[in-house]
C-alpha positions as CSV (number, residue, x, y, z in Angstrom):
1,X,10.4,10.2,-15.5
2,X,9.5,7.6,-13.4
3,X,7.5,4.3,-14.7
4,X,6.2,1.3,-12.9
5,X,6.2,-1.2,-15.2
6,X,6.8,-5.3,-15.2
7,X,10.8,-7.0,-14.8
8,X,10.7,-10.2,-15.5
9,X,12.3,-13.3,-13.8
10,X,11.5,-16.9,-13.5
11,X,12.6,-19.5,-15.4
12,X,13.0,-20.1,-19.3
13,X,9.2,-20.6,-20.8
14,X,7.6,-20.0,-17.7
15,X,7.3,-16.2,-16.7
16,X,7.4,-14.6,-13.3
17,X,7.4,-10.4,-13.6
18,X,7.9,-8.0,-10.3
19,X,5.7,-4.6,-10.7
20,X,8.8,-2.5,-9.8
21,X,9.5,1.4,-10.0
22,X,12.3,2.3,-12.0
23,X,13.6,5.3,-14.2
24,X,12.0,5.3,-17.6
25,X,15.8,5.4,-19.0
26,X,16.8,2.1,-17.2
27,X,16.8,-1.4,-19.1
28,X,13.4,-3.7,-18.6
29,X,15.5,-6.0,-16.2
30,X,18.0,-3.3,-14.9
31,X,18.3,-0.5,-12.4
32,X,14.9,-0.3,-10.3
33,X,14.0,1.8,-7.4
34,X,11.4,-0.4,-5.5
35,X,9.2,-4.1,-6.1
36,X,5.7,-3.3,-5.2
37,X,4.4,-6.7,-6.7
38,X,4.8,-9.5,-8.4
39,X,2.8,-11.0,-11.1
40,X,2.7,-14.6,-12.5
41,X,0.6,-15.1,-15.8
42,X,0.6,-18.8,-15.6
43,X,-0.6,-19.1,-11.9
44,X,-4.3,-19.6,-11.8
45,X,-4.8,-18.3,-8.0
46,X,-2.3,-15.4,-6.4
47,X,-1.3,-14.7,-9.5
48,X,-1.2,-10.7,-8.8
49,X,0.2,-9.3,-5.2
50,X,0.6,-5.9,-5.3
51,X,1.7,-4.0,-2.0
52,X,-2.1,-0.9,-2.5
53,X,-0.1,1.6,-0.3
54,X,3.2,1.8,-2.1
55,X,1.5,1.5,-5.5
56,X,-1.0,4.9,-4.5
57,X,2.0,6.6,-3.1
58,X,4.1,6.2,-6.0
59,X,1.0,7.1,-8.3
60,X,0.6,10.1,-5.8
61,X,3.7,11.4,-6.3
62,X,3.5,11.0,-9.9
63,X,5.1,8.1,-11.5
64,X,3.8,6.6,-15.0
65,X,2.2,2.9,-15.2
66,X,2.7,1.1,-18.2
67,X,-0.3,0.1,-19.9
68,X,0.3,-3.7,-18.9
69,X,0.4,-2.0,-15.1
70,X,-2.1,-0.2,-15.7
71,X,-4.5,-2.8,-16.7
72,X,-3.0,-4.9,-14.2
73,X,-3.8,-2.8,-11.2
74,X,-7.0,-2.1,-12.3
75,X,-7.4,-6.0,-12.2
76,X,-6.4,-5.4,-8.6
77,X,-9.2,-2.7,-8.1
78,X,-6.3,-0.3,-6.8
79,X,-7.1,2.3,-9.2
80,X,-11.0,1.6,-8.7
81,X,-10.5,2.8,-4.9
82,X,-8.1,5.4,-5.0
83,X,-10.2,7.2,-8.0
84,X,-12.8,6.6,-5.0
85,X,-11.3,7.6,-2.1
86,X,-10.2,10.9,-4.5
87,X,-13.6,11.4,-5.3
88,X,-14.6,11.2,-1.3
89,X,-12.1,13.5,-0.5
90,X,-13.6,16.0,-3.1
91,X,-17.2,15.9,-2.4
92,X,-16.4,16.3,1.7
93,X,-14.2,18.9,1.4
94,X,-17.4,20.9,-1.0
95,X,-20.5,19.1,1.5
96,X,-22.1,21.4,4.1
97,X,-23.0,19.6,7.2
98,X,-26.8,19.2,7.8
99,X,-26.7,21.1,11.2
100,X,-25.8,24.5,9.3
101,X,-27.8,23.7,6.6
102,X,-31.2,22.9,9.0
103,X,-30.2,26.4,10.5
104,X,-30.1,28.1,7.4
105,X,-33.2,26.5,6.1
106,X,-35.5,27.9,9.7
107,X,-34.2,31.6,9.3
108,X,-34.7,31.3,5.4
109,X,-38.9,30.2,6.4
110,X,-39.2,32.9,9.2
């Protein structure tokens, strides 16, 4: 299974983690597929970058965030607009347009 979850680097006592894909089996600071982000706790501004596009695709194709991700990218508001570009996609795709509806509406009256 694939995770996204934090690796850390940085120095001693002062934390720097990389949001990073890797394999669920692989070490906390091992093996690792792709960085999508960084995050620095003790940073008051910038401390999150996360790359949105490679963090939905991975999502997409199903990879697991860690709860610390998770709450991370929430933070972000990445999983705020992909739940709302999903939910977009779903009402469109169930919406009739208003020029068929108007037409079914006159021959519904007559």
């Amino acid at each position: 299974m694939v995770r996204i979850r934090l690796r850390r680097v940085g120095r001693k006592k002062a934390p720097v983690y990389r949001i990073v894909i890797a394999d669920s089996q692989s070490p906390r600071d091992g093996k690792f597929i792709e960085v999508i982000g960084q995050y620095a706790p003790r940073q008051a501004e910038n401390s999150l970058n996360v790359n949105e596009d490679r963090a939905n695709y991975w999502l997409g194709v199903g990879a697991q965030p860690s709860d610390t991700v998770r709450s991370l990218l929430r933070k972000a508001g990445v999983l705020k607009r992909r739940h709302e570009a999903r939910l977009a996609a779903k009402l469109q795709g169930s919406a009739v347009p208003l020029s068929e509806r108007a037409e079914g509406d006159e021959a519904g009256a007559q």
